[in-house]
Backbone bond lengths (Angstrom), bond angles and torsions (degrees), N, CA, C in turn:
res aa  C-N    CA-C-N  psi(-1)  N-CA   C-N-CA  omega(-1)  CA-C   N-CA-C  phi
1 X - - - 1.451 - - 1.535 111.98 -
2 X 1.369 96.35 -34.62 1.865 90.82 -152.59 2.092 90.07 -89.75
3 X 1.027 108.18 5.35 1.714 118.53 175.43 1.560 95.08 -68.02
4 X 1.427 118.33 -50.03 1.407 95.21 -142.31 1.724 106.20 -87.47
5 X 1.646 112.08 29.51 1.065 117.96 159.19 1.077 137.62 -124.59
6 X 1.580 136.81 152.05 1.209 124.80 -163.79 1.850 106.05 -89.70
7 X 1.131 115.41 147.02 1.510 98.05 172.57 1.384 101.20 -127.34
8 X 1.376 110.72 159.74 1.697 131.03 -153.85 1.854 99.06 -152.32
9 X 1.215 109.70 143.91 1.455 127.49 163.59 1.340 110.61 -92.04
10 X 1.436 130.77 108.39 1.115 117.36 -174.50 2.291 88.17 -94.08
11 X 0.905 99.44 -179.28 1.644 122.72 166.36 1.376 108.82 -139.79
12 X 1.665 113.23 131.00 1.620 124.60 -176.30 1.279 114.25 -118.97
13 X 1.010 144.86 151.42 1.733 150.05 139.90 1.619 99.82 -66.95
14 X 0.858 119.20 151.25 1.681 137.69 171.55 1.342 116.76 -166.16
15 X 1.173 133.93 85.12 1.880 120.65 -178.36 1.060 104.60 76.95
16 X 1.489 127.58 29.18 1.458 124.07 173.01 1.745 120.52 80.07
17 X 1.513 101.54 -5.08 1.518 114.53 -174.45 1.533 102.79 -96.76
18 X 1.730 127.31 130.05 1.525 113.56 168.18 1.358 101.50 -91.19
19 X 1.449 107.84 144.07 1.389 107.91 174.10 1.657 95.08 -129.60
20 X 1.635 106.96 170.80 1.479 127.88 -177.98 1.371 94.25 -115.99
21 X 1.446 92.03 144.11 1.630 112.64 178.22 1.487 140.78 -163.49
22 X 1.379 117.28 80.61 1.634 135.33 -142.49 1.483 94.85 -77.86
23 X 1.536 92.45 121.66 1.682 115.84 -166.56 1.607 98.29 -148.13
24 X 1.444 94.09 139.92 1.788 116.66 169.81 1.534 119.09 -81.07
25 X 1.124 116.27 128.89 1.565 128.15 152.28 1.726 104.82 -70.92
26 X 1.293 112.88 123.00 1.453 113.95 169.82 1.594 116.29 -70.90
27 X 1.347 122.75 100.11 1.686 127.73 -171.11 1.483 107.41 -47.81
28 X 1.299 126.74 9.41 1.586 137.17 -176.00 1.353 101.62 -83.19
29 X 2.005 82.61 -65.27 1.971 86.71 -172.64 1.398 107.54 -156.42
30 X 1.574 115.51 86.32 1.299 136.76 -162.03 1.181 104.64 -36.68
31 X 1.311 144.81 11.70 1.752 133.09 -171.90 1.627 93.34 -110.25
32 X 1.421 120.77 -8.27 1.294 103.49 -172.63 1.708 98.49 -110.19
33 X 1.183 104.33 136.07 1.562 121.58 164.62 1.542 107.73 -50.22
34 X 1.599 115.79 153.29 1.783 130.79 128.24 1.113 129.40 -79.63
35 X 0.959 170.92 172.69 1.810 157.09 59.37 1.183 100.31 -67.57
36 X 1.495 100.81 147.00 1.326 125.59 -177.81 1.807 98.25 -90.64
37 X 0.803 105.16 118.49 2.011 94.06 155.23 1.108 135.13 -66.92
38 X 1.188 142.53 143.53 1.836 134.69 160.58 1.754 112.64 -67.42
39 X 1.187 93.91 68.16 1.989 89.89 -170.58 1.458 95.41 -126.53
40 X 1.484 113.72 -164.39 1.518 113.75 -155.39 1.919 79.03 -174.47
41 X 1.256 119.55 104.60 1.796 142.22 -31.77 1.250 111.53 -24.10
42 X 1.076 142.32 -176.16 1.312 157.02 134.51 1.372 105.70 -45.13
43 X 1.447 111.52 145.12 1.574 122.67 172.37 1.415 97.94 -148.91
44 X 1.602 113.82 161.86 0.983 94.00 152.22 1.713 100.43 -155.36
45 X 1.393 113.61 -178.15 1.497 116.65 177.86 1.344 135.06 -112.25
46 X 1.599 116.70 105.87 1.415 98.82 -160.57 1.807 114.59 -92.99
47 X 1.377 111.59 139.00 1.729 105.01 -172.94 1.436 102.15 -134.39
48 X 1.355 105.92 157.93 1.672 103.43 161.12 1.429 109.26 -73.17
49 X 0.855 139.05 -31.60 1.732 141.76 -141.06 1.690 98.77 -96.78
50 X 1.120 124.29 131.83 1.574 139.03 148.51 0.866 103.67 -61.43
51 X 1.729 140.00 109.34 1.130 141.57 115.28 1.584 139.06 -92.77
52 X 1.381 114.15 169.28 1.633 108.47 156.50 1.480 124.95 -85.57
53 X 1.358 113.50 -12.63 1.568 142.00 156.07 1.375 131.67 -145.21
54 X 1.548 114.57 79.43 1.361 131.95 169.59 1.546 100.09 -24.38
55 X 1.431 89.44 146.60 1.931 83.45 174.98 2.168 96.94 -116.29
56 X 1.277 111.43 130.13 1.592 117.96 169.86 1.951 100.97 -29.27
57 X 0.697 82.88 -49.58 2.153 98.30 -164.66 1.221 106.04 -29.96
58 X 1.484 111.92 -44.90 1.933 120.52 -144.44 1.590 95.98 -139.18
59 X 1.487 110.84 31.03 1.329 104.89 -160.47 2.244 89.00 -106.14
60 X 0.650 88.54 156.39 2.213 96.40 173.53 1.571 92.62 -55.36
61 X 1.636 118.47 -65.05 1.533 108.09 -165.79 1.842 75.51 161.10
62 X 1.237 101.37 -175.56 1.713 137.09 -178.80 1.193 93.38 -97.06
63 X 1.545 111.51 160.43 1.514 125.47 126.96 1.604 101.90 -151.68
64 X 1.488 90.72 177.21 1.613 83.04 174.26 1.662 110.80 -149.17
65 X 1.286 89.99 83.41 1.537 107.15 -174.27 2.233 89.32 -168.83
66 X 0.812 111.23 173.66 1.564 124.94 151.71 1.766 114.85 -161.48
67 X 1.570 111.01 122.65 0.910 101.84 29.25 1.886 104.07 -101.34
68 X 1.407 107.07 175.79 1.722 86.03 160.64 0.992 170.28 -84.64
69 X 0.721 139.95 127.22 1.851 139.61 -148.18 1.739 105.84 -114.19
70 X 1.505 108.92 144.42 1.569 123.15 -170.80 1.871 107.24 -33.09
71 X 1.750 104.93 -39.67 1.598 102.76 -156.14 1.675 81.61 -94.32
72 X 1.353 154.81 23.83 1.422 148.67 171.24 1.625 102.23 -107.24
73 X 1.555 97.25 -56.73 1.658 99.59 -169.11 1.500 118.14 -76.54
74 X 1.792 132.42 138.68 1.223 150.36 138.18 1.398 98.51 -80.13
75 X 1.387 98.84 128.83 1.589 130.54 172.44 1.615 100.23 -79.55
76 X 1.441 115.79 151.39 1.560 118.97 173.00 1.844 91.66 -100.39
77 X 1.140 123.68 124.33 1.462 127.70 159.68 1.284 111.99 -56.34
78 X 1.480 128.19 -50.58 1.684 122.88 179.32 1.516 97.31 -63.15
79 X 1.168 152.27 -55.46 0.633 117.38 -124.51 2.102 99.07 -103.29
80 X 1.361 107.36 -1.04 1.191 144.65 144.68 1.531 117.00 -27.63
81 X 1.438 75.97 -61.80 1.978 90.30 -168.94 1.678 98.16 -88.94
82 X 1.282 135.64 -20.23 1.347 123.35 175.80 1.797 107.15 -87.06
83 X 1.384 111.29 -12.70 1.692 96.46 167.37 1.108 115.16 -74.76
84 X 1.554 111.37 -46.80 1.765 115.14 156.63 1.560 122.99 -26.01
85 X 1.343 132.65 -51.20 0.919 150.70 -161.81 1.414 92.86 -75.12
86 X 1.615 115.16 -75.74 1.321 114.23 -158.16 2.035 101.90 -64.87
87 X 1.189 115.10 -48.00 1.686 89.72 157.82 1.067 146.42 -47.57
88 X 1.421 131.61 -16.78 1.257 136.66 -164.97 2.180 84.60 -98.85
89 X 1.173 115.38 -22.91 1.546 101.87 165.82 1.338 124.03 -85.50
90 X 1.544 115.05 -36.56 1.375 111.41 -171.74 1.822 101.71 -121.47
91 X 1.166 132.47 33.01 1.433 116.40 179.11 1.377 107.02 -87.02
92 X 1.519 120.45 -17.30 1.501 119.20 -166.75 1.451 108.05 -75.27
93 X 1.651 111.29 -15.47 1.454 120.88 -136.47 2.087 84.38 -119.61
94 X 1.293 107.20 16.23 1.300 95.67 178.10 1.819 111.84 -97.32
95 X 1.428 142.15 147.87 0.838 124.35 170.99 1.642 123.77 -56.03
96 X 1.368 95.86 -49.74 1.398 100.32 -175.92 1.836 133.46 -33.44
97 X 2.042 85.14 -45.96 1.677 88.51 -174.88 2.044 81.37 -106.70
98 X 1.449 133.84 62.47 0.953 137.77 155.41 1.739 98.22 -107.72
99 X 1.325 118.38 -61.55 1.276 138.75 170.66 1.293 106.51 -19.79
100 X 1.702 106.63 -84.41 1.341 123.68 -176.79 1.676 113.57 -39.75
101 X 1.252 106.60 -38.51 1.832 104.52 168.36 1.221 133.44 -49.67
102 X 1.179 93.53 -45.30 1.476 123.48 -169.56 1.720 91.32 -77.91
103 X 0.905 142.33 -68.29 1.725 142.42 173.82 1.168 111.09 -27.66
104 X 1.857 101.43 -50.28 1.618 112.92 -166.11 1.526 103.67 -66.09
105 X 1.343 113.23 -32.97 1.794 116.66 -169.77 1.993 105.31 -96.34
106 X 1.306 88.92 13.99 1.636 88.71 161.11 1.622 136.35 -93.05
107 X 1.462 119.37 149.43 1.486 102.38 -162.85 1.829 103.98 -57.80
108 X 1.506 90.77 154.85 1.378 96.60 -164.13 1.711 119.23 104.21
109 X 1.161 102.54 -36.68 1.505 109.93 177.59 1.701 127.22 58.28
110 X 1.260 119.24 1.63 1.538 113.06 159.23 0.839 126.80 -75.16
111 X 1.880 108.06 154.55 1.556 113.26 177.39 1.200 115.46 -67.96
112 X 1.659 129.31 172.01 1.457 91.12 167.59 1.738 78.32 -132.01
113 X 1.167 113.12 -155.26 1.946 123.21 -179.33 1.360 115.92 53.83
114 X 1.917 109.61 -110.65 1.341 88.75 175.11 1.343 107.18 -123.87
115 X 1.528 104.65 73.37 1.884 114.53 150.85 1.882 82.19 -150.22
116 X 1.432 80.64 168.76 1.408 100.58 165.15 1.815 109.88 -172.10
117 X 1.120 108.44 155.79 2.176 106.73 -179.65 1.184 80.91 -75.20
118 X 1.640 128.28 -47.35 1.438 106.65 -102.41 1.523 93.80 -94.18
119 X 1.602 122.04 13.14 1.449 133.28 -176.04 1.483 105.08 -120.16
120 X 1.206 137.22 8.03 2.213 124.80 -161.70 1.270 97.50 -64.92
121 X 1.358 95.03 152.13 1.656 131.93 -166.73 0.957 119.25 -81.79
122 X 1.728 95.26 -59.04 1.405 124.23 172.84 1.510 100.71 -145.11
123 X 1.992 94.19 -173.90 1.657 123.09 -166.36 1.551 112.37 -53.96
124 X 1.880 109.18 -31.66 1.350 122.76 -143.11 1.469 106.78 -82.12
125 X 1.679 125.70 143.39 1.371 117.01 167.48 1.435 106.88 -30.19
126 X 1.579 132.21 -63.11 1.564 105.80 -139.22 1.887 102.89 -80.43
127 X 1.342 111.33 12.63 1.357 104.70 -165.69 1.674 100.32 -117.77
128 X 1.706 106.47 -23.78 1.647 103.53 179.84 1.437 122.63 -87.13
129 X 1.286 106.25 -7.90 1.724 99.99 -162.18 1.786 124.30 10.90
130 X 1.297 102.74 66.99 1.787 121.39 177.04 1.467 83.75 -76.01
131 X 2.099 104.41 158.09 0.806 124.82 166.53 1.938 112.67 97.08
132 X 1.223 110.17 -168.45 1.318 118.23 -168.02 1.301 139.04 111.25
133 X 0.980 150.83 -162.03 1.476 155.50 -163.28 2.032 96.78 -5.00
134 X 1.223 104.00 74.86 1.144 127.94 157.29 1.226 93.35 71.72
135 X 1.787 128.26 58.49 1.608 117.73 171.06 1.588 87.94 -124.04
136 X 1.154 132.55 -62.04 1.251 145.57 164.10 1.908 100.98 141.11
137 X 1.420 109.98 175.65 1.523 102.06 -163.03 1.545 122.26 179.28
138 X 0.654 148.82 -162.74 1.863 134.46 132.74 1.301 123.64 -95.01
139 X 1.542 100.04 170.78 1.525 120.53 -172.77 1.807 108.97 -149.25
140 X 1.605 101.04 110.43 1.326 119.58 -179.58 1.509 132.55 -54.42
141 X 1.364 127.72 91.36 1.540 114.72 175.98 1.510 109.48 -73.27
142 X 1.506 127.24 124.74 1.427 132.72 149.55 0.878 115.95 -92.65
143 X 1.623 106.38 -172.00 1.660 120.89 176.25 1.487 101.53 -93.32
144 X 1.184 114.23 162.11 1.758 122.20 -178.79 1.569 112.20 -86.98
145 X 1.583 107.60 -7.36 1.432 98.95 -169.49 1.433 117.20 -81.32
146 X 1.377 104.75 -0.69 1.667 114.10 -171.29 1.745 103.97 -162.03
147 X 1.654 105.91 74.87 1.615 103.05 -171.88 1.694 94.42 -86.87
148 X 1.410 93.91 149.00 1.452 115.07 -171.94 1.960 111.53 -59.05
149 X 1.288 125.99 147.58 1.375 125.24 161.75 1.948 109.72 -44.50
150 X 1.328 105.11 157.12 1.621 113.04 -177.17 1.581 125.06 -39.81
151 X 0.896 137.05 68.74 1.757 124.03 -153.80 0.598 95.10 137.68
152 X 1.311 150.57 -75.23 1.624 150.05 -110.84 1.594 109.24 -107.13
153 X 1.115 84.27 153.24 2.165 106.46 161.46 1.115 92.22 -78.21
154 X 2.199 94.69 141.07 0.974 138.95 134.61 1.622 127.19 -21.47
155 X 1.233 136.32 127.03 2.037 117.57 -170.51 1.817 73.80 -71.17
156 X 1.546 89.90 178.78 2.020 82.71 -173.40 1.925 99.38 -115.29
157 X 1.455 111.52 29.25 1.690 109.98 141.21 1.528 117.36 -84.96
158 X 1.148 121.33 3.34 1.531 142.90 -172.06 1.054 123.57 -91.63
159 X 1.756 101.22 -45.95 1.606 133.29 -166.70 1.832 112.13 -75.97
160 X 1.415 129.98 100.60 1.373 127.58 176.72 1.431 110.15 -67.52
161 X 1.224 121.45 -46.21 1.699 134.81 159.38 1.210 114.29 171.36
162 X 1.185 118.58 -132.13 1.747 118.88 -153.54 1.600 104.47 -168.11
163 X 1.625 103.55 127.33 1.712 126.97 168.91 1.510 102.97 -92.90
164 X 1.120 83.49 121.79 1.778 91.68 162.31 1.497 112.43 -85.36
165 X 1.637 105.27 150.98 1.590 105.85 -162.81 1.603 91.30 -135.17
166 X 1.517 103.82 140.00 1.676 105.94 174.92 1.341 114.59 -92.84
167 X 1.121 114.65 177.58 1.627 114.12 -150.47 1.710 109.58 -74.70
168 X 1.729 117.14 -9.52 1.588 107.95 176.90 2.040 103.21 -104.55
169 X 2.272 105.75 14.21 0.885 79.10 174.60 1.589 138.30 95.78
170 X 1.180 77.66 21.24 1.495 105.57 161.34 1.583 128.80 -119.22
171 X 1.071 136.74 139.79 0.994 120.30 149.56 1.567 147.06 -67.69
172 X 1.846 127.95 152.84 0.967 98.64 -158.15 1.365 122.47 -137.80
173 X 1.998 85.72 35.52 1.199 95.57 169.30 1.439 121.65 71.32
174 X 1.041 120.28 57.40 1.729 124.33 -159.04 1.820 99.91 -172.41
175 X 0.863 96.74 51.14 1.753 104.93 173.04 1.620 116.85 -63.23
176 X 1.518 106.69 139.83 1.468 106.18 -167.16 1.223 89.39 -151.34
177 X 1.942 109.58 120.56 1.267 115.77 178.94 1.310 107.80 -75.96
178 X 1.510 112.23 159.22 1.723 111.73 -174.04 1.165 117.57 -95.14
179 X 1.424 108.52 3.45 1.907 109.34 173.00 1.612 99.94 81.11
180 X 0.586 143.39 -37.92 1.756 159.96 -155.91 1.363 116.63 -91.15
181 X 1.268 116.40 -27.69 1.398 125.59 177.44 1.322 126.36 -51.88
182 X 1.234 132.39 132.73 1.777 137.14 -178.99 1.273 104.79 -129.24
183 X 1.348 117.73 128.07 1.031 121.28 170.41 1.533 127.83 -68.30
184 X 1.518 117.45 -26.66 1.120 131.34 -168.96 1.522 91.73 -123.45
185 X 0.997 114.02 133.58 1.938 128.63 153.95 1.663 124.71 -143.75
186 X 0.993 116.48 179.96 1.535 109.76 -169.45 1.420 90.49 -73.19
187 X 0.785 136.36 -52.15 1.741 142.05 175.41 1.996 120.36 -21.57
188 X 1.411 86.72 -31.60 1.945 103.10 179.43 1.461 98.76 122.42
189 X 1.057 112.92 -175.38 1.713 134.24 -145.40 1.576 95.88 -100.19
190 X 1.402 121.81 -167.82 1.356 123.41 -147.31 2.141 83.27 -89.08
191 X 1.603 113.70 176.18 1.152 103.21 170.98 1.209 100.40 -176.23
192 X 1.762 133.06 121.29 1.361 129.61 -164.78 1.842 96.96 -133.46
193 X 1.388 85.32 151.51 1.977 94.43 159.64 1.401 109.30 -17.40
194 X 1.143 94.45 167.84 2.062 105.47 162.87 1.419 106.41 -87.31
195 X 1.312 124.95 -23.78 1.759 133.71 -174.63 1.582 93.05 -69.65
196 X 1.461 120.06 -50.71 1.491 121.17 -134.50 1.999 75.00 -88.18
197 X 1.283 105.62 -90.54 1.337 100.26 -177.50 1.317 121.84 -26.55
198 X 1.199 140.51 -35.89 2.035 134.20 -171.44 1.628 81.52 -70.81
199 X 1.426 142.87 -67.03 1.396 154.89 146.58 1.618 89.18 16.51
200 X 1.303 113.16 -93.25 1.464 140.46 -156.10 2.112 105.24 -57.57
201 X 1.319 73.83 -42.83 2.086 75.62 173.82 1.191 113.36 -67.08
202 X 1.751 115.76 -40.87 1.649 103.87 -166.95 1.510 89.23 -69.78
203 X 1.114 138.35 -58.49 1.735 137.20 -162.42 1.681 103.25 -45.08
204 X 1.279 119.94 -47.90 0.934 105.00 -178.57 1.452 150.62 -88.72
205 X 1.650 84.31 -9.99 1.567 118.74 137.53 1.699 134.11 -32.28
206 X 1.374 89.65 -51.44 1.459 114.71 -179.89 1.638 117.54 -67.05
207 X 1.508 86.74 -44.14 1.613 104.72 171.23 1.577 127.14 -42.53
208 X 1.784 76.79 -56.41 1.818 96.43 -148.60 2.067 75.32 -67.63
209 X 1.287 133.68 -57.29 1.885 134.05 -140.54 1.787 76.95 -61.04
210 X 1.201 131.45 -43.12 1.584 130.60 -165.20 1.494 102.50 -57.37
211 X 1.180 103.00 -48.36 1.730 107.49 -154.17 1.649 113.08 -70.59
212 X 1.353 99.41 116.66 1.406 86.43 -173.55 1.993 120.13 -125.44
213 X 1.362 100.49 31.32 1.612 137.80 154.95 1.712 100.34 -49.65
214 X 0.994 110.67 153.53 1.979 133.23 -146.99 2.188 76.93 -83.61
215 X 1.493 117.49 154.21 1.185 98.44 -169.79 1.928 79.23 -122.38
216 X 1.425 117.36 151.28 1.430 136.35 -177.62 1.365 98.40 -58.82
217 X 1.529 111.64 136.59 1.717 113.52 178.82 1.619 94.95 -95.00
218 X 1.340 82.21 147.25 2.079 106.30 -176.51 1.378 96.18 -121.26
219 X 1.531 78.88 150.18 1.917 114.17 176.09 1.095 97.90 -58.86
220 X 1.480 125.20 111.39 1.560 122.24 151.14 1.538 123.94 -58.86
């Protein structure tokens, strides 16, 4: 188990004190931390954030296996609802689903990457992407760990939600999560831009210095 991770010494400032603190890169998707827990199975906690005490609050969720798999990992709901959050501020502002607009509002009108018409699931904006070649429509944000074939939709455990785009192709800033989203699938773990995630660290940054809830003791 403990192979399929890389381990690293990070060094911290805290109160002016450096401390040492032996922490895993998840071999899935090196931006996310390990901590080990002091528990009995093994657990452990996966976060974006470097700390000397991860806080539960702002953490991805547990599992207790690595790497993790759907029947190991519990998802954290807060911390769920603050990726939500921080997309619904900055998803418009990503290049990636800037691109895809711009495709979508080209003659011809398909999505291209990860939306497409020419595949919907269902009735709902984040699954139909209607519209295009100058009608206006949506445009699908996924996860990176499993981008869709050429054309096509995202499956919608994939799908974070959907920008609506006006007909010359813009976005308009009106993000709507799709309810559907999993953080974990057999596919690999959650996985965003470098824009969206640096985004997602400072917030949760913000979180964790706020939070001042009892913090989980780790395996030294």
């Amino acid at each position: 188990m403990l192979a399929s991770i890389r381990p690293r010494l990070r060094q911290l400032q805290v109160a002016g004190q450096l401390f040492r603190r032996a922490f895993s890169a998840l071999s899935t998707n090196p931006h996310i931390k390990v901590y080990r827990l002091a528990t009995l199975p093994p657990s452990y906690l996966l976060s974006f954030i470097e700390s000397k005490s991860p806080s539960s609050a702002t953490a991805i969720g547990t599992t207790t296996e690595l790497p993790p798999s759907p029947r190991s990992f519990v998802a954290n709901d807060r911390f769920l609802a603050i990726l939500n959050d921080v997309l619904g501020k900055y998803a418009a502002q990503d290049d990636g689903l800037k691109a895809q607009a711009s495709a979508f509002a080209a003659p011809g009108g398909t999505i291209f990457g990860n939306a497409g018409a020419s595949h919907s699931r269902s009735s709902s904006p984040t699954q139909q992407g209607s519209g295009g070649g100058g009608v206006g429509g949506w445009v699908h944000l996924s996860d990176l760990r499993n981008p869709p074939d050429f054309g096509r939709i995202a499956w919608p455990e994939d799908i974070f939600g959907s920008v609506e785009v006006d007909s010359a192709g813009n976005l308009l800033n009106n993000f709507q999560p799709s309810g559907s989203y999993r953080i974990l699938t057999n596919e690999g773990i959650l996985g965003l831009s470098d824009f969206l995630r640096e985004k997602l660290v400072e917030r949760l940054q913000q979180e964790d210095k706020n939070d001042d809830s009892e913090r989980p003791q780790l395996l030294d």
